[in-house]
KEDO-452351 format. One record per residue (C-alpha): residue number from 0; x, y, z. Coordinates in steps of 0.001 Angstrom, whole numbers. Example, Ala and Ser with C-alpha at 12.3 -4.5 7.8 and 13.67 -1.06 7.14 Angstrom:
! KEDO-452351
SITE  num        x        y        z
SITE    0    12300    -4500     7800
SITE    1    13670    -1060     7140
END
This chain:
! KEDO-452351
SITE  num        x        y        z
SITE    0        0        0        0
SITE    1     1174     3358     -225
SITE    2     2956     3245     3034
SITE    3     4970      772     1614
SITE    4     5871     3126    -1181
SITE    5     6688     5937     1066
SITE    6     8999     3685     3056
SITE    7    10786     2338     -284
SITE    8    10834     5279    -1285
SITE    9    12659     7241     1796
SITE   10    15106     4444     1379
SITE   11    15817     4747    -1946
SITE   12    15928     8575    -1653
SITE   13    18539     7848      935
SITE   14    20393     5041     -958
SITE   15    20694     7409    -4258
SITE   16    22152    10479    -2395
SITE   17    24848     8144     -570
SITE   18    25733     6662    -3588
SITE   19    26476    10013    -5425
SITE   20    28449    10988    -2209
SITE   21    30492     7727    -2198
SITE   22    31340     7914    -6069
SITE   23    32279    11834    -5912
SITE   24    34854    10892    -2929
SITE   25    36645     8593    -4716
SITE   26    36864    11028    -7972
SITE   27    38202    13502    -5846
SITE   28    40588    11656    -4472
SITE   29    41645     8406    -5673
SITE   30    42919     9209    -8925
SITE   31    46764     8652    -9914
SITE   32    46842    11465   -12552
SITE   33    50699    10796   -13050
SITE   34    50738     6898   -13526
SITE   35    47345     5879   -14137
SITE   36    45530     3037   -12124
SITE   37    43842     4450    -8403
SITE   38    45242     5254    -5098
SITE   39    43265     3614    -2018
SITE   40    44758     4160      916
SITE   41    42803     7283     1845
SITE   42    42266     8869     4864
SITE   43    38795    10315     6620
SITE   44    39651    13229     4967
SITE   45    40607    11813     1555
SITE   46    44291    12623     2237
SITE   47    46415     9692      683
SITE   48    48036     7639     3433
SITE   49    50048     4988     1293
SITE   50    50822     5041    -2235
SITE   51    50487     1132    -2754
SITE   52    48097       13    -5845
SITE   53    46814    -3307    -4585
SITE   54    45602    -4624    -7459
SITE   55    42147    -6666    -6083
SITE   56    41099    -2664    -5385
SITE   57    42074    -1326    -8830
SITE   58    40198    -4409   -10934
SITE   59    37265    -3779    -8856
SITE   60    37634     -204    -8905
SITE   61    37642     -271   -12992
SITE   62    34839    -3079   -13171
SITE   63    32484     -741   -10547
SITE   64    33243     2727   -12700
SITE   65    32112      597   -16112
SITE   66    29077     -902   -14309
SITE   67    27714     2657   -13500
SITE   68    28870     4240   -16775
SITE   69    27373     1514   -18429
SITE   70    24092     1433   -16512
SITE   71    23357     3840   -14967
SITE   72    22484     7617   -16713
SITE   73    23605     9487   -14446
SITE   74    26879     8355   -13880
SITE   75    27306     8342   -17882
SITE   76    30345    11185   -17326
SITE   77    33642    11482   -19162
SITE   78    35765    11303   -16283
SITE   79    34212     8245   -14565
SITE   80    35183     6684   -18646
SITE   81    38508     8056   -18934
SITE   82    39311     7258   -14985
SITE   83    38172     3595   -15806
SITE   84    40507     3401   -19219
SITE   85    43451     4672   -17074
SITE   86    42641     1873   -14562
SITE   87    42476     -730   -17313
SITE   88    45559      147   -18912
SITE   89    47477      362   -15772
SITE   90    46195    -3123   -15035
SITE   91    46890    -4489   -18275
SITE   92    50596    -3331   -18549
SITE   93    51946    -3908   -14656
SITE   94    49396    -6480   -13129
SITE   95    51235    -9794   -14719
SITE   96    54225   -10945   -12883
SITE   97    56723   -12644   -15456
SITE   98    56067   -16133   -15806
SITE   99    56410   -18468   -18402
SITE  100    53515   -19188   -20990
SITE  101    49862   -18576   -20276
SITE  102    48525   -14901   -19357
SITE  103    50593   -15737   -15974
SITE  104    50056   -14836   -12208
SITE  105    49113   -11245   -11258
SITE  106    50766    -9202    -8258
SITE  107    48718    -8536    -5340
SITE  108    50580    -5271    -4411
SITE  109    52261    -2593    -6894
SITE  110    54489      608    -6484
SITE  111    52807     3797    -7744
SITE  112    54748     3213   -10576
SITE  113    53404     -292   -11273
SITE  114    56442    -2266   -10158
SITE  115    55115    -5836    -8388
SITE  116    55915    -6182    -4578
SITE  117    53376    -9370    -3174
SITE  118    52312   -11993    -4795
SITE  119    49426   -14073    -3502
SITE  120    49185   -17546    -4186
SITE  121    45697   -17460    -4787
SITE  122    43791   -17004    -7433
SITE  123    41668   -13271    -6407
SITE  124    43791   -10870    -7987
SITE  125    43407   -12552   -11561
SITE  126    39441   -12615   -10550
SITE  127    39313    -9136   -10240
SITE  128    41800    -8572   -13313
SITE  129    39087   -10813   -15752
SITE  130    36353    -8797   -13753
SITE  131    37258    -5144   -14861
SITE  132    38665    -6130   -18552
SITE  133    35457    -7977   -19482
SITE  134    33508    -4879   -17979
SITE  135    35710    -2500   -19369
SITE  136    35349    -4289   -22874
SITE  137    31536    -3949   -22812
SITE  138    31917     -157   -22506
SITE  139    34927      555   -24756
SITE  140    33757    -2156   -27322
SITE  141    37516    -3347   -27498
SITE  142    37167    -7239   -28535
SITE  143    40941    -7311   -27479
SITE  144    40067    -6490   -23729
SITE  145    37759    -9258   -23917
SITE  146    39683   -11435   -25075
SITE  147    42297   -11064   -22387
SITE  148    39655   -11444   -19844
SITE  149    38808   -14941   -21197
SITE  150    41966   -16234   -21551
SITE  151    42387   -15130   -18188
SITE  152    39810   -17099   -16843
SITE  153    40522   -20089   -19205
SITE  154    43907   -20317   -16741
SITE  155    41702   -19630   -13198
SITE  156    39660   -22942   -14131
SITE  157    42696   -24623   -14868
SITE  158    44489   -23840   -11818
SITE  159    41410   -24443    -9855
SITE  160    40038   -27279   -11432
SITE  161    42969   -29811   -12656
SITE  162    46468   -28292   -11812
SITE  163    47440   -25342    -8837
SITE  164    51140   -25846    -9363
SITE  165    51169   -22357   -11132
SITE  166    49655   -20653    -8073
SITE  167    53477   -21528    -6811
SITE  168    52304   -23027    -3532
SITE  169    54142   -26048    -2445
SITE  170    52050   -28784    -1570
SITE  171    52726   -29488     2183
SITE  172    52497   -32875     3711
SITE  173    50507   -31769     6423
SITE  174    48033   -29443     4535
SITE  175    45702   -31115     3207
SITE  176    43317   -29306      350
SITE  177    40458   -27348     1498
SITE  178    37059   -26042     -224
SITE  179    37023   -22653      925
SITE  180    33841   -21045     -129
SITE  181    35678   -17678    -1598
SITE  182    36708   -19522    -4685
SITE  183    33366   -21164    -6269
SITE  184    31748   -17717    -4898
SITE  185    34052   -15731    -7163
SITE  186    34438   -18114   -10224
SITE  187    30327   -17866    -9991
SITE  188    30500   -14313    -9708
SITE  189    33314   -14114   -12970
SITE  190    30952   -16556   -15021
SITE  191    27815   -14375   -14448
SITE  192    29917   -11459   -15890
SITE  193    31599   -13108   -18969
SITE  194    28323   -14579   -20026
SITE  195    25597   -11569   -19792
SITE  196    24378   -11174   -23161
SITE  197    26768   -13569   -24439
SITE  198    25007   -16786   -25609
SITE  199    28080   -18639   -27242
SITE  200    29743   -18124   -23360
SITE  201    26494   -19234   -21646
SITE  202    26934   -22698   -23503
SITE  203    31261   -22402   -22773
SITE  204    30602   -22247   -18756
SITE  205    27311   -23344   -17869
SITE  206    29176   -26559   -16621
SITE  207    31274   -24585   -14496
SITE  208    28648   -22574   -13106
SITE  209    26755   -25806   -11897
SITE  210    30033   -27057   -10227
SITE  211    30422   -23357    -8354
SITE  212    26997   -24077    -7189
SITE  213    27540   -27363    -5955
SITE  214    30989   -26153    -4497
SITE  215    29030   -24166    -2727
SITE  216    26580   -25631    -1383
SITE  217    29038   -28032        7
SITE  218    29298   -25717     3008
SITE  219    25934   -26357     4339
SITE  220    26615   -28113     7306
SITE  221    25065   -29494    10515
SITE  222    21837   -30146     9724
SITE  223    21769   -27278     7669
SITE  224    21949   -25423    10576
SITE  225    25068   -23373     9852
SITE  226    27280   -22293     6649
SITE  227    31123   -23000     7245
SITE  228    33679   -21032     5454
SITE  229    36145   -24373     4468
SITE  230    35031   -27818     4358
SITE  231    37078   -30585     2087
SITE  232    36845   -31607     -769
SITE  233    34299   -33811     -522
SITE  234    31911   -31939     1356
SITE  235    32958   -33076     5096
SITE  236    33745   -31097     8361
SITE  237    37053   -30166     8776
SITE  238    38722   -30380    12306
SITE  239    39979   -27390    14167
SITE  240    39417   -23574    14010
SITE  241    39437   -23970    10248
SITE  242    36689   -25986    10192
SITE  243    34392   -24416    12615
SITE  244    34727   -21194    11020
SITE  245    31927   -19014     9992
SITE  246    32095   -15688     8084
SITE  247    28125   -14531     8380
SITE  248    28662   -11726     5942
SITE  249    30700   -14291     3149
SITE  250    27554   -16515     3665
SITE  251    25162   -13861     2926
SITE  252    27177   -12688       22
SITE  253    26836   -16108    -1220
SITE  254    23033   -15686     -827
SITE  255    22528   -13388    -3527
SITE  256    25330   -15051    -5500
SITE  257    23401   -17881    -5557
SITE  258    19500   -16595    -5429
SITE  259    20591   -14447    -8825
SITE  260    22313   -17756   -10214
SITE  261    18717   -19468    -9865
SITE  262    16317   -16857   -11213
SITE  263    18517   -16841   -14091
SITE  264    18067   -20930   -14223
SITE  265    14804   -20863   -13339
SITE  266    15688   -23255   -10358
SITE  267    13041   -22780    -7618
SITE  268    14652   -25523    -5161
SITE  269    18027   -23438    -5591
SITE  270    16067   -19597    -5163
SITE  271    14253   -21303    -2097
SITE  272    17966   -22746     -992
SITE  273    19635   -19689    -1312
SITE  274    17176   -17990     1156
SITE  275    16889   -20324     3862
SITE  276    20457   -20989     3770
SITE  277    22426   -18300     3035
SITE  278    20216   -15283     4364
SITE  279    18494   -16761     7627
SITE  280    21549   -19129     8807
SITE  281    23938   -16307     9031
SITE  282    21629   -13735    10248
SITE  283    19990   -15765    13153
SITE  284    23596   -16875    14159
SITE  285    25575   -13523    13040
SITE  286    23599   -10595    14616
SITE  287    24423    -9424    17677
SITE  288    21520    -9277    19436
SITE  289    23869    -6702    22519
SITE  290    25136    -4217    20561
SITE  291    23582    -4420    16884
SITE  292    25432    -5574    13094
SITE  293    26937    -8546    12230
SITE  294    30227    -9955    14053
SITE  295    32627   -10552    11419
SITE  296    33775   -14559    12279
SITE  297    32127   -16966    14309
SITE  298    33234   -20501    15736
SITE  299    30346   -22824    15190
SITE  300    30508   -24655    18532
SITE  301    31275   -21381    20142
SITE  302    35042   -21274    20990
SITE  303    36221   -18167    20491
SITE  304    37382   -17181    17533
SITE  305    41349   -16666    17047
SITE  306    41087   -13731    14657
SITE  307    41803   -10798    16524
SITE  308    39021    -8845    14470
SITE  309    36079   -11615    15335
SITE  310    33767    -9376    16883
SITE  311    34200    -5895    15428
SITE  312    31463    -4683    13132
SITE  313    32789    -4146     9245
SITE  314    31422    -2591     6288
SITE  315    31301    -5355     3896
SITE  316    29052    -7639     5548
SITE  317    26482    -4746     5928
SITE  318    26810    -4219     2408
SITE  319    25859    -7905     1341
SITE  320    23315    -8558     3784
SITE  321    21437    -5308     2304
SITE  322    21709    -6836    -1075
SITE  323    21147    -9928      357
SITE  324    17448    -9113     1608
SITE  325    16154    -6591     -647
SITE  326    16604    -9381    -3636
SITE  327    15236   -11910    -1253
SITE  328    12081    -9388     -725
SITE  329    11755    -8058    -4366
SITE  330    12121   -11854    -5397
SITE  331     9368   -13334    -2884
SITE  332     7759   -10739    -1915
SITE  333     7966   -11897     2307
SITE  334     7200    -9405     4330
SITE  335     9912   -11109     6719
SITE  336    12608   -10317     4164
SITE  337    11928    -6617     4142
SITE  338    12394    -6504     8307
SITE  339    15582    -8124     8185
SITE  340    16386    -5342     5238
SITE  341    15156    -2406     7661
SITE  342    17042    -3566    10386
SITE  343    20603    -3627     8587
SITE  344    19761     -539     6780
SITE  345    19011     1338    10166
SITE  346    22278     -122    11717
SITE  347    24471      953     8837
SITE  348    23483     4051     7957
SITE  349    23587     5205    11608
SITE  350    27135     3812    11708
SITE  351    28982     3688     8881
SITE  352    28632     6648     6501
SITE  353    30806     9701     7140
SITE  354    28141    12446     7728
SITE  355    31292    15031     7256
SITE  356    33549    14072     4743
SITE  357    31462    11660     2739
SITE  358    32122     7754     2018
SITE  359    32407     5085     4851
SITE  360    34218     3781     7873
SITE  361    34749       82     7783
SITE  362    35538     -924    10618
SITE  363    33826     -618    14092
SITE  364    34614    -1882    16967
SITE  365    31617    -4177    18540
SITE  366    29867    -1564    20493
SITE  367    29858      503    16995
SITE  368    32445     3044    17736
SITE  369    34547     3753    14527
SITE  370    38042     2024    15469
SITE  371    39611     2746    12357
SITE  372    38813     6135    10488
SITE  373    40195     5541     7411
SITE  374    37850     5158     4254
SITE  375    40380     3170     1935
SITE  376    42771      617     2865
SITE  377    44685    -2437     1596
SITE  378    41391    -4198     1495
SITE  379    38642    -1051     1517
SITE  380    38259      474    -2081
SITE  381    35540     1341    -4518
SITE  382    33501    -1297    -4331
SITE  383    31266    -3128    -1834
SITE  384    29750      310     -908
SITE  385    28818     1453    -4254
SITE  386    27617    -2016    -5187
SITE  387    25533    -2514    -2792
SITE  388    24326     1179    -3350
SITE  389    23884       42    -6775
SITE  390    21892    -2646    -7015
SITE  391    20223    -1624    -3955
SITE  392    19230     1797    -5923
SITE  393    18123     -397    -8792
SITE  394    16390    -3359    -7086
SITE  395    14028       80    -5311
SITE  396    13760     1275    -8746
SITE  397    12023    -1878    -9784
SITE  398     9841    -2458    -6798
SITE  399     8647      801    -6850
SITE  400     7669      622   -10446
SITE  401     5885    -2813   -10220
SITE  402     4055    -1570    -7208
SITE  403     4515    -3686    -3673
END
């Protein structure tokens, strides 16, 4: 009824004016006009803090500036175009470490300059290299781009799927291989964006998309009574803190990973899965019923947790539980949904946004004092602020069309 609309409609109002703040922070300051590519360790203020360029924040910052360009009008601006070409390029000159044959391993951490200092031996900074070259592509039109971002991917499978040695980890008697949620998630999240649009690559990875899912699901454990971050292989507990991990805001990332996945295959099982799974597991275990937000790791039989961070409050899981329910709500429609949505919208907007400087803090400490005031950091760019913004912005845009 219409005081649905009204409320829908104060959020969006809200959502639309916090994503134009977070977008014209990072213009204003987290552009490297010398060398190209993005700075992102910024300060409250948007003073720069660190020169580094990890490279996870520059794909993501490219692939977020062509998602808005590309869909949305108002963000249809030169500089956003020519600030995401400058990102690209920088990417696609310094992000490859030397190896031999195939596209190679990317750094995790470059000089201003573009000279590699870290390497991970995982596989995320390639992901977020095939990420903002397939995005850029769709906005420049440059079939060359694209290509790169394929045969970019063509190695992640391989390294994930038959051979790792080229991640250049030794295998170690004693460490036996895991299935840690964060790498279906992300080759699920890669496959969505290589095949939008693209029936030829729909065909190409629909296999691997259906062994993400299953990946995935894999971590549904205990009755179904709780997500864990690693399990092995095979879809068994692992022993120790590993094991009994639980990330609440991962699992509710996966959530709308996997709910979008389903509409898309028309699975109803899978859109029913995602919910009852991945949204209600990690809120009824991850809120803190004290204080407010989600804690950031759990143990599942209640040990404490040996991260030092376990029970601060941090952006990102906000972000994804936001997503998380207003797709859940616009999808089924349950009024249930749309509480869970209010009640992480009121926490993070009365904690997280900067009302003086624009942008966010990210990290709280449990109570919900900001413990660290910066608003970019080795792992805090452009991007799970103005996503969630973004499809949050959109998914309102629908509702409020199709009426509630």
């Amino acid at each position: 009824g219409p005081v649905m609309a009204e409320l829908l409609e104060q959020y969006r109002k809200r959502i639309r004016t916090e994503l134009d703040r977070v977008v014209d922070f990072w213009l204003k300051f987290s552009h490297d006009e010398q060398y190209g590519g993005f700075f992102t360790c910024i300060g409250k203020d948007g003073k720069i803090y660190d020169e580094l360029k990890y490279v996870w924040l520059q794909g993501r910052q490219v692939w977020m500036y062509c998602r808005l360009y590309r869909t949305v009008e108002r963000f249809q601006r030169p500089e956003i175009l020519e600030a995401a070409k400058s990102g690209g390029a920088f990417l696609q000159r310094f992000a490859r470490v030397q190896s031999s044959g195939g596209p190679g391993k990317c750094a995790f951490c470059l000089t201003r300059d573009g000279r590699p200092m870290k390497v991970q031996r995982t596989i995320f900074s390639e992901c977020f290299y095939v990420m903002a070259m397939d995005e850029l592509s769709r906005v420049t039109g440059e079939k060359s781009m694209q290509a790169d971002a394929e045969s970019m991917m063509d190695q992640l499978v391989l390294w994930v799927r038959v051979d790792s040695s080229g991640l250049g980890r030794p295998q170690l008697t004693g460490d036996s291989p895991v299935n840690s949620m964060a790498v279906p998630m992300m080759l699920l999240c890669l496959v969505d964006q290589l095949t939008e649009g693209r029936e030829d690559l729909t065909d190409k990875y629909r296999d691997l998309g259906d062994w993400c899912v299953k990946q995935i699901l894999q971590h549904v454990q205990r009755d179904g009574k709780a997500i864990l971050e690693n399990v092995s292989p095979d879809g068994k507990e692992l022993p120790g803190c590993q094991g009994r991990l639980q990330n609440p805001g991962h699992a509710l990332e996966a959530g709308w990973f996997l709910l979008q996945y389903a509409k898309a295959q028309g699975d109803s099982d899978l859109q029913k899965l995602a919910v009852e799974k991945f949204m209600e597991v990690p809120f009824l275990t991850g809120w803190d019923g004290e204080h407010g937000g989600l804690f950031y790791f759990l143990d599942v039989d209640g040990h404490c947790p040996t991260q030092l961070e376990w029970n601060m409050k941090l952006w990102w899981p906000h972000c994804e539980a936001l997503i998380s329910y207003l797709m859940a709500y616009s999808h089924f429609r349950d009024p249930a949904m749309l509480n869970r949505f209010t009640q992480v919208y009121d926490y993070t907007f009365n904690h997280f946004p900067d009302e003086e400087h624009g942008e966010w803090f990210g990290y709280l400490r449990q109570q919900g004092e900001v413990v660290l005031d910066f608003k970019g950091g080795p792992f805090k760019g452009f991007f799970h602020v103005p996503r969630c913004l973004y499809m949050c912005e959109k998914m309102l845009d629908h509702l409020l069309a199709n009426g509630d």
